[in-house]
C-alpha positions in Angstrom: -8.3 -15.1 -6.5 -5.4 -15.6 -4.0 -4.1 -12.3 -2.4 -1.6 -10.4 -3.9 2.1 -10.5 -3.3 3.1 -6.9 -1.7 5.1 -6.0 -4.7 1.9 -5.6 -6.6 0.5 -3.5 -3.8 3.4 -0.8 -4.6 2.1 1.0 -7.5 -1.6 1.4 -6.3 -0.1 2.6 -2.7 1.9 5.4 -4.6 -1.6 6.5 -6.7 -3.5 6.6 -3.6 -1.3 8.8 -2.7 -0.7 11.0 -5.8 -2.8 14.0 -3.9 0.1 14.5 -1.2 -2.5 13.9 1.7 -1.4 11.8 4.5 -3.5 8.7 4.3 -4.0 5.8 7.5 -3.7 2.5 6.8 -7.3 1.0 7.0 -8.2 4.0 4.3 -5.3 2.4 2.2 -6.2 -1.2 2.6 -10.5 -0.4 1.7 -8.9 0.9 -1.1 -6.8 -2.3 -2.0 -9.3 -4.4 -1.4 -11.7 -3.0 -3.6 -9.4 -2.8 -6.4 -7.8 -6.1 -6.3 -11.5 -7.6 -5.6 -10.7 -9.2 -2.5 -13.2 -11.4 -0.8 -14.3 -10.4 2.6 -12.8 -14.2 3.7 -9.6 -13.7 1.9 -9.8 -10.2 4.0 -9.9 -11.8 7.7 -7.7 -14.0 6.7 -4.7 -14.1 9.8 -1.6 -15.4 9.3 -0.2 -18.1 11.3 0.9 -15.6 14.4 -2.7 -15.1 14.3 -1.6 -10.9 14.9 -2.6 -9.7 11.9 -4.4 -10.1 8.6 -2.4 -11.1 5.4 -3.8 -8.0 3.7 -2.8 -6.1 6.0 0.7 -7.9 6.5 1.1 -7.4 2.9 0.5 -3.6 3.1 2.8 -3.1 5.7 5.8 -4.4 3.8 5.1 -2.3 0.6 4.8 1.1 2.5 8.0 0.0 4.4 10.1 -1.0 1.3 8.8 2.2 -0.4 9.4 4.0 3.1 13.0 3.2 3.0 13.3 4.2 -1.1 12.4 7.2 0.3 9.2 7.1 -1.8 6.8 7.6 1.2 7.1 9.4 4.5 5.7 8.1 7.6 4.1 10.6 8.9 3.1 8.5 12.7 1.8 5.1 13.4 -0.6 3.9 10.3 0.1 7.2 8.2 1.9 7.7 5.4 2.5 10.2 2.8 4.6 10.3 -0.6 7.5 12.6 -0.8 8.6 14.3 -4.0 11.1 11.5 -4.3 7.8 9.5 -4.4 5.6 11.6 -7.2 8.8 11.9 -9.8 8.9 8.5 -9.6 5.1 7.8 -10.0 5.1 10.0 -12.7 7.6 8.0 -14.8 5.6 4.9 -13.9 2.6 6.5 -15.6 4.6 7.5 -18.7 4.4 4.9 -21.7 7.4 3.5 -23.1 
């Protein structure tokens, strides 16, 4: 299974941060990859800069679109937390149609 695009990264960030805690990165991304069953190769895998991992590229762009939606707060480098912009919107994600 290829890694996900970011966009399907957004909804899981948001749950993981349902609690209101403020939550680092790497605690995020063991999350991510356990739920979207990512291989440990698929993990390491670096983008062409060779800076970063795509995983990890790819969790950086959700929490900054949902940073600037004003759904999550940075909180410092790596930490993020929802806002209550962030859990009223969560909540009508989790409401059926």
């Amino acid at each position: 299974m290829a890694i996900p695009e970011f966009y399907h990264f957004m909804k899981p960030i948001l749950a993981l941060h349902k609690e209101g805690r403020v939550l680092i990165i790497a605690e995020i991304e063991k999350a991510l990859v356990s739920q979207f069953h990512i291989t440990s190769e698929e993990q390491n895998e670096l983008l062409p800069s060779a800076r970063t991992t795509r995983v990890r590229s790819r969790l950086y762009w959700a929490t900054a679109y949902m940073s600037q939606a004003l759904l999550l707060e940075r909180m410092g480098r790596g930490k993020t937390k929802i806002t209550p912009r962030g859990l009223e919107y969560l909540s009508k994600l989790s409401q059926p149609d």
